[in-house]
C-alpha positions as CSV (number, residue, x, y, z in Angstrom):
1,X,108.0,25.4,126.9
2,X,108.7,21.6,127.4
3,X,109.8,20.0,130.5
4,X,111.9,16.8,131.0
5,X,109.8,14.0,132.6
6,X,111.8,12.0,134.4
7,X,109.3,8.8,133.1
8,X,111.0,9.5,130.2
9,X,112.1,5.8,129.0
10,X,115.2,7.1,128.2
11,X,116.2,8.5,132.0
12,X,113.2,7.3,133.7
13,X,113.9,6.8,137.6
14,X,114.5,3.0,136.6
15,X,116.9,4.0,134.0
16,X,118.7,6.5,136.4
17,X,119.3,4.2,138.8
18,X,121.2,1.5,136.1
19,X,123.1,4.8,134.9
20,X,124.4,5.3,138.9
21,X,124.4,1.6,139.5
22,X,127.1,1.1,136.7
23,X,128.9,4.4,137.7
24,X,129.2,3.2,141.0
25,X,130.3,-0.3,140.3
26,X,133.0,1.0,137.6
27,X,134.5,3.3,140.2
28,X,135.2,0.3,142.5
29,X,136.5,-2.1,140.2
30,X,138.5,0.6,139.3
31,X,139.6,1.1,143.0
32,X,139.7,-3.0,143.6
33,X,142.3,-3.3,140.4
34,X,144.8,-0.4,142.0
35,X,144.3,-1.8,145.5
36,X,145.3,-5.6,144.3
37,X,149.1,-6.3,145.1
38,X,151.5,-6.4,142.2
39,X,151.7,-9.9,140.7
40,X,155.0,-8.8,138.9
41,X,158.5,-9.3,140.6
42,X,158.7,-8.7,144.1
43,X,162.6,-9.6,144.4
44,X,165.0,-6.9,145.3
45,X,168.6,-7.1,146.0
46,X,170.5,-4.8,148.4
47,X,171.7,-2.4,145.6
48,X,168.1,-2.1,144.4
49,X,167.2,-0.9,147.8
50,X,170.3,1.3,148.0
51,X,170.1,2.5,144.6
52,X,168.0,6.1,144.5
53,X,168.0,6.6,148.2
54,X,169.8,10.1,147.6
55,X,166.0,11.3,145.7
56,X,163.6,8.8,147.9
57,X,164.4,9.2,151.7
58,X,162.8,12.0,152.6
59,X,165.0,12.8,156.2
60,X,168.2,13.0,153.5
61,X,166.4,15.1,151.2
62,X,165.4,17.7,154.4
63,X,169.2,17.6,155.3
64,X,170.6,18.0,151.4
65,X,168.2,20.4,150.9
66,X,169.6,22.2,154.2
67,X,173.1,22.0,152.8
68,X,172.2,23.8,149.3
69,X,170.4,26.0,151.2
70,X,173.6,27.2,153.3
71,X,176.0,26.9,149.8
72,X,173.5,29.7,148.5
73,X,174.4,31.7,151.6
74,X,178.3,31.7,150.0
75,X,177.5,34.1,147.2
76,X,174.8,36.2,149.6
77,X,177.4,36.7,152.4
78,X,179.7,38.5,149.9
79,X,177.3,40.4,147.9
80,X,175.1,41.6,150.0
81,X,174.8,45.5,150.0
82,X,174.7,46.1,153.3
83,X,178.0,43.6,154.0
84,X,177.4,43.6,157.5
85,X,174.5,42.0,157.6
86,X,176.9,38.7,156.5
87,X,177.3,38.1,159.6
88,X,173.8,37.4,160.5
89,X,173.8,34.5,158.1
90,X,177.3,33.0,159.6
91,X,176.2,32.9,163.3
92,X,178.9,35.5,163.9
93,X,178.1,37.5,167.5
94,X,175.6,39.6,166.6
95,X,174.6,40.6,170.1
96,X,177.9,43.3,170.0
97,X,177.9,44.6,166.6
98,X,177.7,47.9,167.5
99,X,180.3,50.7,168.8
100,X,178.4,51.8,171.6
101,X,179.0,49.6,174.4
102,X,175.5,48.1,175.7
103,X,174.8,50.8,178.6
104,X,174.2,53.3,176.1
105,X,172.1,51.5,173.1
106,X,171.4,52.8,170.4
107,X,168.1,53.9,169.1
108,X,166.2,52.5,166.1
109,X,167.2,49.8,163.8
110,X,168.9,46.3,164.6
111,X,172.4,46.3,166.1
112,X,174.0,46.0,162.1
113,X,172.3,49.7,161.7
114,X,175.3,51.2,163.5
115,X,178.4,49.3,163.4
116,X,182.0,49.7,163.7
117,X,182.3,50.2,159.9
118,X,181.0,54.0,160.6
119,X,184.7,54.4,161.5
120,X,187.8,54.7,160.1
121,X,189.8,51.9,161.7
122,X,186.4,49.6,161.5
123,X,186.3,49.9,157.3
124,X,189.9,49.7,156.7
125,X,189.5,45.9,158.7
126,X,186.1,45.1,157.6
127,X,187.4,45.8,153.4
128,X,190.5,43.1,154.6
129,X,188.4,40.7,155.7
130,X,186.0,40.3,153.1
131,X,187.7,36.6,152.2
132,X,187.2,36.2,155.7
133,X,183.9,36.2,155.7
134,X,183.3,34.0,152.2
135,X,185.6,31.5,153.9
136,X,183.3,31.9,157.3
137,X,180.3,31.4,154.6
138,X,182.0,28.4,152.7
139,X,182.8,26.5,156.5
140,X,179.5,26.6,156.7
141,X,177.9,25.2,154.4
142,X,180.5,22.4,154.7
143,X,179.4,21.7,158.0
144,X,175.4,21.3,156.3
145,X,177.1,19.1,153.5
146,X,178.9,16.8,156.1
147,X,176.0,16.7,158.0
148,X,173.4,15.5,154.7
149,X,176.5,12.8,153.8
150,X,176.9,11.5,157.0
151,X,173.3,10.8,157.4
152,X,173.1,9.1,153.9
153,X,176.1,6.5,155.7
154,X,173.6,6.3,158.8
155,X,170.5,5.9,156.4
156,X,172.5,3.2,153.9
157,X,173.6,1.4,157.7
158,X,170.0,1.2,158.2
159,X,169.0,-0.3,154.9
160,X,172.1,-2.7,155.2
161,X,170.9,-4.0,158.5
162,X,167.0,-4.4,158.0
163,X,167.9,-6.0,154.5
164,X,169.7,-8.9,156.1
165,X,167.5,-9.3,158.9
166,X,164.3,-9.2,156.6
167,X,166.7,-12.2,154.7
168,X,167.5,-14.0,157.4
169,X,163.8,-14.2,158.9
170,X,162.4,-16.0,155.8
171,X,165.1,-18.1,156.4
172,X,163.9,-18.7,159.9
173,X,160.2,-19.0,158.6
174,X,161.1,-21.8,156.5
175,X,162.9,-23.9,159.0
176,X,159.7,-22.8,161.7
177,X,157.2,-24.2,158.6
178,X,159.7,-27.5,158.3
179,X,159.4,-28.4,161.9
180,X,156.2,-27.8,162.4
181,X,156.0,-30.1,159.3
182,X,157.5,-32.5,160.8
183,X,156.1,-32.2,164.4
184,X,152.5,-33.3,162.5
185,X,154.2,-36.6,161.1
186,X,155.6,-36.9,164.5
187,X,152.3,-36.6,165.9
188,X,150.5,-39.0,163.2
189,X,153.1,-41.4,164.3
190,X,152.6,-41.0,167.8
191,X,148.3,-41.1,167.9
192,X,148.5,-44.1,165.8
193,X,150.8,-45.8,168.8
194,X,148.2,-44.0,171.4
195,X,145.8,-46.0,169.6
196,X,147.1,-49.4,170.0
197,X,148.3,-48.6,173.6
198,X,151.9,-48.1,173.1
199,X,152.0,-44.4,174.2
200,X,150.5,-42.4,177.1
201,X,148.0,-39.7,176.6
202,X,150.2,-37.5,177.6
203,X,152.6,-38.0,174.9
204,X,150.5,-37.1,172.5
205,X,149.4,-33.8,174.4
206,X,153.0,-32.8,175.0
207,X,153.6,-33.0,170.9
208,X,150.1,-31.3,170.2
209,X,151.8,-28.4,173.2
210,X,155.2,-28.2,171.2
211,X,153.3,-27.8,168.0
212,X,151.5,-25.2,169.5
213,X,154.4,-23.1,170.8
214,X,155.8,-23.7,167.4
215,X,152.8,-22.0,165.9
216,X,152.8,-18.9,168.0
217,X,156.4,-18.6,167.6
218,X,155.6,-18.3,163.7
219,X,153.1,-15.9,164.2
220,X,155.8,-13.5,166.0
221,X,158.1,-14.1,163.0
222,X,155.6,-12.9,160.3
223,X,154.8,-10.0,162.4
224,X,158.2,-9.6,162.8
225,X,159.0,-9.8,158.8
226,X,156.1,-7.5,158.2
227,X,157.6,-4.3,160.6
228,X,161.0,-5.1,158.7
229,X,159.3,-5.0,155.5
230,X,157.6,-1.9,156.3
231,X,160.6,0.2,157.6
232,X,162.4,-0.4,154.2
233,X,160.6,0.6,152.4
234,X,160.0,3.6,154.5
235,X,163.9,3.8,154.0
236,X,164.1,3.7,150.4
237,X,160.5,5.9,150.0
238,X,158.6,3.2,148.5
239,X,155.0,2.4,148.9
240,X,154.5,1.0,152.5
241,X,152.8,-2.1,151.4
242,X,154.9,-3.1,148.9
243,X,155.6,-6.9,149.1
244,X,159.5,-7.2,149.3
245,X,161.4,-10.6,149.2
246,X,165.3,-10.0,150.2
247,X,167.7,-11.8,147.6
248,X,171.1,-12.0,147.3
249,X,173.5,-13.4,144.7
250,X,174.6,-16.2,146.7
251,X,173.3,-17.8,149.4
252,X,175.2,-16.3,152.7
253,X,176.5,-19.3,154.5
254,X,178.8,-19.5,157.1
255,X,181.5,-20.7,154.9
256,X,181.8,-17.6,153.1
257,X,182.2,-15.3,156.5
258,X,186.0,-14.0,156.6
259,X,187.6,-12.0,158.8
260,X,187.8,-8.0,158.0
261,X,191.1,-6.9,156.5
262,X,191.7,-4.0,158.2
263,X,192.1,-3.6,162.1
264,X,190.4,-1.3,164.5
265,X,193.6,1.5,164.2
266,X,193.0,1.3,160.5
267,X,189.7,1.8,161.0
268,X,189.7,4.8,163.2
269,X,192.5,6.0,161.5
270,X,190.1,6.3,158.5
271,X,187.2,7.6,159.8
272,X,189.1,10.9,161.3
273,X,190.4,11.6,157.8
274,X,187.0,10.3,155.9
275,X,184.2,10.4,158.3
276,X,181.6,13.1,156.7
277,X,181.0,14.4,160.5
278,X,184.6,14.9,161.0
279,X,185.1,17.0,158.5
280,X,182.6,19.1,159.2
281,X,183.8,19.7,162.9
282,X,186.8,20.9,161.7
283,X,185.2,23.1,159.1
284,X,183.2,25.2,161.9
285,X,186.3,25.2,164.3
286,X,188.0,26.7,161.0
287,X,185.1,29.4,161.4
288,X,185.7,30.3,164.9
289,X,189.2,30.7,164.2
290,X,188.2,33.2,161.3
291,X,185.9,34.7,164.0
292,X,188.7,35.4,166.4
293,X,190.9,36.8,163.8
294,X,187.8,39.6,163.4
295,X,187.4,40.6,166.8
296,X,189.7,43.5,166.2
297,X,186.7,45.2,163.8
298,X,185.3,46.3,167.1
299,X,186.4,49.6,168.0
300,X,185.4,49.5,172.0
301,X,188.0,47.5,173.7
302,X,184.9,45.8,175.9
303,X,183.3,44.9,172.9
304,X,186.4,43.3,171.7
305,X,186.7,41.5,175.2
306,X,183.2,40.4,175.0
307,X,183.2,39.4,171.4
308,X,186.4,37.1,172.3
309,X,184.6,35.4,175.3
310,X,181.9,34.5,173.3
311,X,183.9,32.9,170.2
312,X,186.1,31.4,172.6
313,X,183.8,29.5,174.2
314,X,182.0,28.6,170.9
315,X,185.6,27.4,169.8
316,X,186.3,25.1,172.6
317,X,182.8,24.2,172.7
318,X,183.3,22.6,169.1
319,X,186.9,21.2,169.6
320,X,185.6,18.9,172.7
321,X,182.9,18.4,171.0
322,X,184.6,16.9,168.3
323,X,186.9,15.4,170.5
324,X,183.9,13.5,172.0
325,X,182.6,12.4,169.2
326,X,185.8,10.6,167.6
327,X,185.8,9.3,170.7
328,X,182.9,7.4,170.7
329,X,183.0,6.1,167.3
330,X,186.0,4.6,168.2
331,X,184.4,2.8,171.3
332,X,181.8,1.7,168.9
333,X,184.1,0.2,166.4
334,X,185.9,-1.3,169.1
335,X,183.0,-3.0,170.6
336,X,181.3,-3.7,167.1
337,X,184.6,-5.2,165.6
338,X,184.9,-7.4,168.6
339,X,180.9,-8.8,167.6
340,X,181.6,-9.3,163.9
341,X,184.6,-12.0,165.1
342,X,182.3,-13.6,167.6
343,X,179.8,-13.8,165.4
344,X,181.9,-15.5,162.4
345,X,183.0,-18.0,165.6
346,X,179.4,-18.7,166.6
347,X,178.7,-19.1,163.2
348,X,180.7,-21.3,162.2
349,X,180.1,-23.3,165.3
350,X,176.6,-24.2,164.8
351,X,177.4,-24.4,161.0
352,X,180.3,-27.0,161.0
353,X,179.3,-28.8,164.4
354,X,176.1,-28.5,166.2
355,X,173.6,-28.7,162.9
356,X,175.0,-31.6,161.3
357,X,175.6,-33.4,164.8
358,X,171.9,-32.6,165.5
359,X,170.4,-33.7,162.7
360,X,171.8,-36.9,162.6
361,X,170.8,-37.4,165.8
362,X,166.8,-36.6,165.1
363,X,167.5,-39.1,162.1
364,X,168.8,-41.6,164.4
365,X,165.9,-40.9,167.3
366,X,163.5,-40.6,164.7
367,X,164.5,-44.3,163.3
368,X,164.4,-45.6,166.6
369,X,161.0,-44.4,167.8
370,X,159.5,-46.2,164.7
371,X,160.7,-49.6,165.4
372,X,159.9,-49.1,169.0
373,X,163.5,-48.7,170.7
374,X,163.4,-45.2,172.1
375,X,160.2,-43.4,173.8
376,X,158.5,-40.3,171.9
377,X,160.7,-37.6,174.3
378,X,163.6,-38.6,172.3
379,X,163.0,-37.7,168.6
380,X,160.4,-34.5,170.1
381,X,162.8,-32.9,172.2
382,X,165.5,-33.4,169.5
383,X,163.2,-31.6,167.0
384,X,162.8,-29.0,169.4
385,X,166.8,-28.3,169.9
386,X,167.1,-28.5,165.9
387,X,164.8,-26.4,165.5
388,X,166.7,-23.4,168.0
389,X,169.8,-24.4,166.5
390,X,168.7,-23.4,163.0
391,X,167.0,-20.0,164.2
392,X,170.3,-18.9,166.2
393,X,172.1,-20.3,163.0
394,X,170.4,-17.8,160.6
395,X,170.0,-15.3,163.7
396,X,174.1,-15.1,164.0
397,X,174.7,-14.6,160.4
398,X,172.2,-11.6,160.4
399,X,174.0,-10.1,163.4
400,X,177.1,-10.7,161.8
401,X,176.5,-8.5,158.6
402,X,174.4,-6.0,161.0
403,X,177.9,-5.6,162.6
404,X,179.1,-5.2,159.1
405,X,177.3,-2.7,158.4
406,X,177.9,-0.8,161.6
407,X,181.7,-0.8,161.5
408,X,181.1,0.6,157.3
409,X,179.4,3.4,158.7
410,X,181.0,4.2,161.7
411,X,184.7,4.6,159.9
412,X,183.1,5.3,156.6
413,X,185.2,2.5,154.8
414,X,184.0,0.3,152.2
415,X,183.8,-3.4,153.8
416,X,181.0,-5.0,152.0
């Protein structure tokens, strides 16, 4: 019998070691080439974002998933063999469904082991309300379905506002980049008069400090773009990383910011008839209605008193409820419509007057620092107020389609 010698000069040790040496360096290469960003197109537009949120968010999938879950229960509720057990899946009260009253239980089995059904006034009502009980089933699975839709409004909000914030902040990057561009000319400009004794020392320190500044405030704004970046495409359910640059189909500009068409009546008059939520509130006061209508089923007249309590407080429970939260919807369009126009004001403000006026000014300052009319504070400090102006500029029309976006999902009526 022959053995293998590993001084083999086909897989000697030396040769071995090549063999795992290659292995090992395919494998990373491999790794390095998966790991390298995309160099393909990293532009996405707001409907690309939007587009296939229904099958990529994963908190609306847990919620529509919920919704057919509770639809399935329709058929169940209704087909079941042992009926009463419907009203387990329905959240009907359970805690009395039995004809003995509670000081004298009854042994063995849940409470649906001996119910009112055993007699002859409980079957004939339990065979009439059979529709009762799909309705009961159907109210609630609407109140699932409203729930799933109206979080795909709060998850498309969401998307909306990160979008034109994520926009708006390379917008604000470039005009950080151009001053600080123009802060080192300002700075060439003002060593080369330090040099020939025409400026202070501290001149040039206080434009190497406002440089400075300038340079940390950058720093926050990538960090800034980088968390944006990240939550939407945690939003859409797209790789973390994934490099995303925010365009749009023309350049959003104060100029194009009108005021919304409807009024804040409209509005709320919308989102009671259309609001996902709303509808669902009414479906589960619809169920409690049903619920009351059933109370008769139980034969024991305390049972029936103690069945009645209980949906009657689950009924006005969800009708204030309700109440409350049309309530505060309304306070939030109110308060969100009054933004958007203050917004479009301040907007149009800084577009129409203070930008212009400012940079003519920094021309003008910058012009006379040159020839030696005006000290270095002039032209620096205007630099410094342009540079705000643009930021709260871009800053405003952000907020104002964040405010958008806000009053479209609050009333659940197309604005954009």
């Amino acid at each position: 019998m022959t053995t293998l010698q590993l001084t083999s000069p086909l897989i000697g040790p030396q040769r071995l070691f090549q063999m795992l040496l290659i292995v090992l360096l395919s494998t990373v290469l491999v790794h390095s080439a998966l790991a390298i960003e995309p160099t393909g197109r990293t532009e996405v537009t707001l409907n690309d974002l939007v587009e296939g949120l229904d099958i990529n968010n994963l908190e609306y999938l847990t919620a529509d998933f919920k919704a057919q879950q509770y639809n399935s229960r329709i058929d169940l509720a209704i087909n079941l063999d042992d009926s009463l057990l419907a009203f387990y899946y329905l959240g009907f009260p359970a805690r009395i469904l039995r004809e003995a009253p509670p000081s004298a239980p009854v042994a063995g089995g849940t409470p649906a082991a001996r119910a009112v059904t055993e007699t002859i006034r409980g079957r004939a009502l339990f065979e009439r309300s059979t529709f009762m009980i799909k309705t009961m089933a159907e109210n609630r699975a609407i109140w699932y379905r409203a729930v799933s839709d109206d979080l795909y409004l709060q998850i498309v909000r969401q998307i909306r506002e990160n979008f034109y914030q994520l926009y708006f902040q390379d917008r604000i990057i470039g005009v950080t980049e151009q001053s600080l561009s123009t802060l080192d000319s300002l700075l060439d400009a003002s060593r080369e008069r330090y040099a020939v004794g025409e400026l202070k020392q501290k001149d040039v320190l206080q434009v190497q400090t406002e440089k400075s500044l300038l340079q940390i405030q950058l720093l926050e704004l990538r960090q800034q773009k980088l968390s944006l970046a990240t939550n939407l495409n945690y939003l859409t359910g797209r790789e973390l990383t994934t490099p995303l640059h925010p365009v749009l189909e023309k350049d959003l500009t104060h100029s194009e910011l009108s005021a919304v068409s409807r009024s804040v009546p409209e509005l709320a008059a919308f989102m009671k008839l259309n609001r996902p939520l709303v509808k669902g509130y009414q479906g589960l006061v619809q169920t409690f209605n049903i619920m009351r209508l059933m109370i008769p089923m139980y034969y024991n007249p305390i049972l029936r008193r103690d069945g009645l309590r209980e949906v009657d407080s689950g009924l006005r429970a969800t009708r204030t409820e309700l109440a409350d939260f049309q309530s505060k919807v309304t306070a939030e369009l109110v308060t969100e419509y009054g933004q958007l126009e203050t917004y479009r004001e301040q907007a149009q403000l800084y577009g129409n007057l203070l930008l212009p006026q400012t940079r003519q000014i920094l021309a003008a300052n910058q012009a006379d620092f040159e020839v030696g009319r005006t000290d270095l504070s002039s032209p620096l400090q205007t630099l410094i107020n342009l540079n705000r102006y643009q930021t709260d500029y871009y800053q405003t029309l952000a907020n104002h389609q964040i405010s958008l976006a806000k009053l479209e999902a609050a009333s659940a009526m197309p604005l954009f």
